[in-house]
C-alpha positions as CSV (number, residue, x, y, z in Angstrom):
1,X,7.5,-17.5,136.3
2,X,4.7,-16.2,133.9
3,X,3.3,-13.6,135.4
4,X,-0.9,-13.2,136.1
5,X,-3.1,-11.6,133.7
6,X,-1.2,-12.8,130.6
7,X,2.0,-10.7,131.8
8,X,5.3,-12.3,131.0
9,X,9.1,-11.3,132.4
10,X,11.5,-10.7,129.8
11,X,15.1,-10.1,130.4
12,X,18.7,-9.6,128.3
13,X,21.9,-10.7,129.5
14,X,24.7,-8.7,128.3
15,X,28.3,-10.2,129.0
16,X,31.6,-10.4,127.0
17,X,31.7,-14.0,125.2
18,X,35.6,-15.2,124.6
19,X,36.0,-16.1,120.8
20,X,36.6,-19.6,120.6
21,X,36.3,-20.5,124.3
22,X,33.4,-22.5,124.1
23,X,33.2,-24.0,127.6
24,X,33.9,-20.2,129.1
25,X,31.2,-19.4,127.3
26,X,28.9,-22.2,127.9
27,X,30.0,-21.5,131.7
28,X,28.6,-17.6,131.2
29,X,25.5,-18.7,129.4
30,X,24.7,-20.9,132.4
31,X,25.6,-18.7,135.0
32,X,23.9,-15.8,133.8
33,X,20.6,-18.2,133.0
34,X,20.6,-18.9,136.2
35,X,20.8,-15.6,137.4
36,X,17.9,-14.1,135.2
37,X,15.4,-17.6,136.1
38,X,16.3,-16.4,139.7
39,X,14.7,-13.1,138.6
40,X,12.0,-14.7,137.2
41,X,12.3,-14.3,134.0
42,X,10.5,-16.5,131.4
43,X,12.4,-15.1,128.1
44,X,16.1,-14.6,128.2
45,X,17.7,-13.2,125.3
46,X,21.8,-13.4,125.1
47,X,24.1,-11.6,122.6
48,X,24.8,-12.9,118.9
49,X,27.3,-15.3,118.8
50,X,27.2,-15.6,122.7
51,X,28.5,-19.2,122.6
52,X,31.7,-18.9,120.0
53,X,32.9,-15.3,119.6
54,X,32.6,-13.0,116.4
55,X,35.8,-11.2,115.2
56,X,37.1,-14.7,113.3
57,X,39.9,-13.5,110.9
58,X,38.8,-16.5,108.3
59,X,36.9,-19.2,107.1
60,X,38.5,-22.0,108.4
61,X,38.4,-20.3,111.8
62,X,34.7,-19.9,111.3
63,X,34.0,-23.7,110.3
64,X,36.6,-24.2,112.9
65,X,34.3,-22.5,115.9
66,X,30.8,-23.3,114.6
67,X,28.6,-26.1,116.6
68,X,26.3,-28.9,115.1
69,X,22.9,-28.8,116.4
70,X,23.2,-31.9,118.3
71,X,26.7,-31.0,119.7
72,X,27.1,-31.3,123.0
73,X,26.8,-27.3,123.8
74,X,24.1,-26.9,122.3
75,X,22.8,-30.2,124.2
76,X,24.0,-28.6,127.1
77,X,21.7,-25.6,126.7
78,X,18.8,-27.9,126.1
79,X,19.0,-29.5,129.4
80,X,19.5,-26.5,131.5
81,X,15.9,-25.2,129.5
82,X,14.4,-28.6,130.5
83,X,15.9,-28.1,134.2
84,X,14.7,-24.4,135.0
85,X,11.5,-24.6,133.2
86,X,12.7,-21.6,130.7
87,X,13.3,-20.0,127.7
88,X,16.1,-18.8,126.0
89,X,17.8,-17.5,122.9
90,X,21.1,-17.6,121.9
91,X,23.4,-16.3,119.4
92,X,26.0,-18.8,118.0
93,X,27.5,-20.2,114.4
94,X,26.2,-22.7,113.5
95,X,27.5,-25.6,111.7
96,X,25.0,-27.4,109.1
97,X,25.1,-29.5,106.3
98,X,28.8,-28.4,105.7
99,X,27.6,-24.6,105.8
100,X,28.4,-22.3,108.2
101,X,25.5,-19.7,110.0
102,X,25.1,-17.0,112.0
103,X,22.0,-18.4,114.2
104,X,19.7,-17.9,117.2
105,X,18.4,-20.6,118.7
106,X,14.7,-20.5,120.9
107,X,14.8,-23.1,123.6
108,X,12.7,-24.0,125.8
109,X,11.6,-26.3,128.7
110,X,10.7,-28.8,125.9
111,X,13.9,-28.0,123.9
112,X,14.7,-26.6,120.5
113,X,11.4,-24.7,119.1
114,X,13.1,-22.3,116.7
115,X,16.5,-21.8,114.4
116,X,17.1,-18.5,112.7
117,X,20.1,-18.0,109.7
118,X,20.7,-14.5,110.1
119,X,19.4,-13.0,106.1
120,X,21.9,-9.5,106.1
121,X,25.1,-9.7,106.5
122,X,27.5,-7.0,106.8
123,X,31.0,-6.8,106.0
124,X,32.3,-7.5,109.8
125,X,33.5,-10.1,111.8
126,X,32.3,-13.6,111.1
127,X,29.4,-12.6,108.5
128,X,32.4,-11.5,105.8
129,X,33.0,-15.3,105.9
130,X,29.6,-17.8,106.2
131,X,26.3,-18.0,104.3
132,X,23.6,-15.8,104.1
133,X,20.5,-17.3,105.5
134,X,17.8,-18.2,102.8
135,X,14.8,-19.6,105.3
136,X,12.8,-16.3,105.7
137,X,11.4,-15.5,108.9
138,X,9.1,-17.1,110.7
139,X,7.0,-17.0,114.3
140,X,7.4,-19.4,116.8
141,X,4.2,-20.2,119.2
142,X,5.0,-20.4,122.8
143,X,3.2,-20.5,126.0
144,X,4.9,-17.2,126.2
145,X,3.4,-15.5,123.3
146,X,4.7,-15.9,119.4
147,X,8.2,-15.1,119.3
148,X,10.3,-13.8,116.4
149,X,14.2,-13.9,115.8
150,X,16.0,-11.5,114.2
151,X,19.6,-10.6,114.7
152,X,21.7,-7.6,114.7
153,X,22.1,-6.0,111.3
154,X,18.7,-7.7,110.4
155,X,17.4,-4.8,112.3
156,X,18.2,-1.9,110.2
157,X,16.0,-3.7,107.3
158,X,12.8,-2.8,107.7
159,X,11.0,-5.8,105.7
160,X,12.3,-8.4,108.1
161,X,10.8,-7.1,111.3
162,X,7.5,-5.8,109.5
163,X,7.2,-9.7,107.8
164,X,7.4,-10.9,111.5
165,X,4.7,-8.6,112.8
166,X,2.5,-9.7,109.7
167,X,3.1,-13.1,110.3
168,X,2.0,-12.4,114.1
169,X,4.6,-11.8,116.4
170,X,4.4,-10.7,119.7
171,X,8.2,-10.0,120.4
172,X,11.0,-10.0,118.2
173,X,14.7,-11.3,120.3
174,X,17.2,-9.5,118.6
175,X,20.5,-11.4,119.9
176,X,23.1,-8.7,118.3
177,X,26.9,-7.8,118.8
178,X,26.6,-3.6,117.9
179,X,30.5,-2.3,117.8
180,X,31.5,1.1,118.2
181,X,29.6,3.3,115.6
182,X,26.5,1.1,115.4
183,X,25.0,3.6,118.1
184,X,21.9,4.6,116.6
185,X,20.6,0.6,116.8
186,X,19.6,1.2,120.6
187,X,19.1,5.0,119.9
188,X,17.1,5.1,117.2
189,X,16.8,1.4,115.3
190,X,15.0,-0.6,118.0
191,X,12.3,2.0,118.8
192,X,11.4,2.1,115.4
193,X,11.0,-1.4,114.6
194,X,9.0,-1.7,117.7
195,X,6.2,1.4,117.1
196,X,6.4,0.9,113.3
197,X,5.0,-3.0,114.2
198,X,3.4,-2.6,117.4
199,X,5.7,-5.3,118.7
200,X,8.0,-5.2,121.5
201,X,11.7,-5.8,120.9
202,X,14.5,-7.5,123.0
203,X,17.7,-6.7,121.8
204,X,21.0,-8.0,123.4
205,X,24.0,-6.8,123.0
206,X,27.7,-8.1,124.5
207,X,30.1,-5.9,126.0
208,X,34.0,-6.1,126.0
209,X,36.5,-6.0,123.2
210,X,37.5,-8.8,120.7
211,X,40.4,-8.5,118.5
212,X,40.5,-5.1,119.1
213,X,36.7,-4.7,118.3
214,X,34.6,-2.4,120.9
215,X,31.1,-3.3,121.4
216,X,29.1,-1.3,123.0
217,X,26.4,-2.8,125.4
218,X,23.2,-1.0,125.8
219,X,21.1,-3.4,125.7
220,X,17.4,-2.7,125.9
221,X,13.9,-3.7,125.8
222,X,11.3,-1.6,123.6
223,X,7.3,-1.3,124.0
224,X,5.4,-1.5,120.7
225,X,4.8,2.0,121.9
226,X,8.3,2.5,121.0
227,X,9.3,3.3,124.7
228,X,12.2,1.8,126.3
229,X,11.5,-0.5,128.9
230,X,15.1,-0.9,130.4
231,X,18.3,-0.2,129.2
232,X,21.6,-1.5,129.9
233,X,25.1,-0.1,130.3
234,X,27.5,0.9,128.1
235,X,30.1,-1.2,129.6
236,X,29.2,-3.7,132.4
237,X,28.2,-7.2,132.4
238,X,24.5,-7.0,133.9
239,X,20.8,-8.2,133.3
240,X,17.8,-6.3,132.5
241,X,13.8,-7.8,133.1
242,X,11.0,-6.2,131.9
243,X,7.4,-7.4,132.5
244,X,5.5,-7.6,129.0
245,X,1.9,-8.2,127.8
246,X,2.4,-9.8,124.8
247,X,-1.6,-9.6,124.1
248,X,-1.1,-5.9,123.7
249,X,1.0,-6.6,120.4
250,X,-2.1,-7.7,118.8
251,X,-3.6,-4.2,118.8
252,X,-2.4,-2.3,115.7
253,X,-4.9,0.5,115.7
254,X,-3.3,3.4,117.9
255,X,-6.2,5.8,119.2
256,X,-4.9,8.8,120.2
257,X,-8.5,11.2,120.1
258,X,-11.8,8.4,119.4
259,X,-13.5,9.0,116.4
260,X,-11.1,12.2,115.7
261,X,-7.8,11.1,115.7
262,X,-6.8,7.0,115.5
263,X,-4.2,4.9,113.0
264,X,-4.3,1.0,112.1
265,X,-0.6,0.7,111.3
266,X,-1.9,-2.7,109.6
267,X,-5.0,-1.6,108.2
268,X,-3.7,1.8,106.6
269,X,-1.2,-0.6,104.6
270,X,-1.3,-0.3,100.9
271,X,0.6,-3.3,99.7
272,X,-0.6,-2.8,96.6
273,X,1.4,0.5,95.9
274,X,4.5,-1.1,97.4
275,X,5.9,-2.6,94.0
């Protein structure tokens, strides 16, 4: 349901994935897509590796868990789009041309529009084990607005979400899976990217423990004036909407005073120092 005016309804849904239980989670995916369509959302964002699980304890098991584009979960996914007239991304590794990924995937009703490689990788879970992504980021154009993808440790890079909002985005969907001690990514990380851009910033997180790994929910959704839209729990299995304007990510001059006291968070730039 996109909303009048140019307004759009944005939503996270924050669950706890099973490592290597694809049809459970294929099962969750659908159920809580159907659930956030029901809300009207347009845009539903799911946590990073939503589809396979995380905490592997090897390569093999990585390789082992990771699913082919044209696999039939992913397939899966793709209809459902097609059926409730939506979008969605969602995290999962991904298995291609005998490499293994930490991707998000943009669906919509017409099917796949975008694939992201996640570019940082920390020392945790599956990312001590696959490739890096190499692809850059890029914008996808929707009816919805131009999307980009990030996910979770991207965000604490500054050049990734700033090339997005240079290369137009609207929205960055940060699919992510932030454990204990990653706190300050819905504190402190998200609202940043979001003013420092002028973009707003859908970041979902899972909830439950894997392998003895706590992750810690909060999931929220960020105004590119750095405000938080909704917020999630710490703990529970739940959806949160927002209603956007993606047009007003387009304006990058903040006037606070007219003629006394504005900023162009684009215009100000000085790449030419930034050697």
């Amino acid at each position: 349901m996109i909303l009048q005016d140019g307004w759009v309804r944005v939503a996270a849904a924050q669950f706890s994935p099973r490592l290597g239980d694809i049809p459970y989670n294929l099962a969750q995916i659908t159920a809580w897509l159907e659930r956030a369509v029901e809300g009207g959302a347009d845009l539903t964002v799911f946590p990073e590796c939503a589809l396979t699980g995380y905490v592997v304890s090897s390569g093999a098991e990585a390789r082992a868990l990771a699913q082919p584009l044209d696999g039939e979960a992913i397939r899966a996914l793709i209809a459902l789009s097609a059926a409730r007239q939506t979008h969605c991304v969602i995290g999962t590794l991904l298995a291609q041309e005998e490499r293994v990924y930490n991707a998000a995937l943009l669906i919509g009703p017409l099917g796949l529009i975008g694939l992201y490689h996640k570019a940082h990788l920390p020392f945790c879970g599956a990312d001590r084990y696959i490739e890096r992504g190499d692809a850059g980021f890029h914008v996808f154009d929707t009816q919805l607005g131009r999307i980009g993808l990030l996910i979770c440790y991207d965000l604490r890079f500054p050049e990734a979400a700033r090339t997005l909002a240079l290369r137009g985005a609207d929205m960055i969907a940060l699919p992510t899976n932030w454990p204990t001690g990653a706190e300050t990514a819905p504190e402190f990380m998200a609202r940043a990217r979001a003013f420092e851009n002028r973009v707003f910033v859908i970041a979902c997180n899972r909830v439950g423990v894997e392998r003895g790994v706590r992750f810690i929910g909060r999931s929220c959704i960020v105004s590119p004036a750095g405000r938080h839209l909704a917020d999630a729990s710490p703990e529970a299995e739940e959806i949160i909407f927002a209603d956007i304007k993606p047009a007003q990510a387009r304006a990058k001059r903040l006037i606070v005073t007219p003629g006394e006291f504005e900023m162009d968070f684009f215009g100000d730039r000085r790449p030419e120092l930034y050697d």
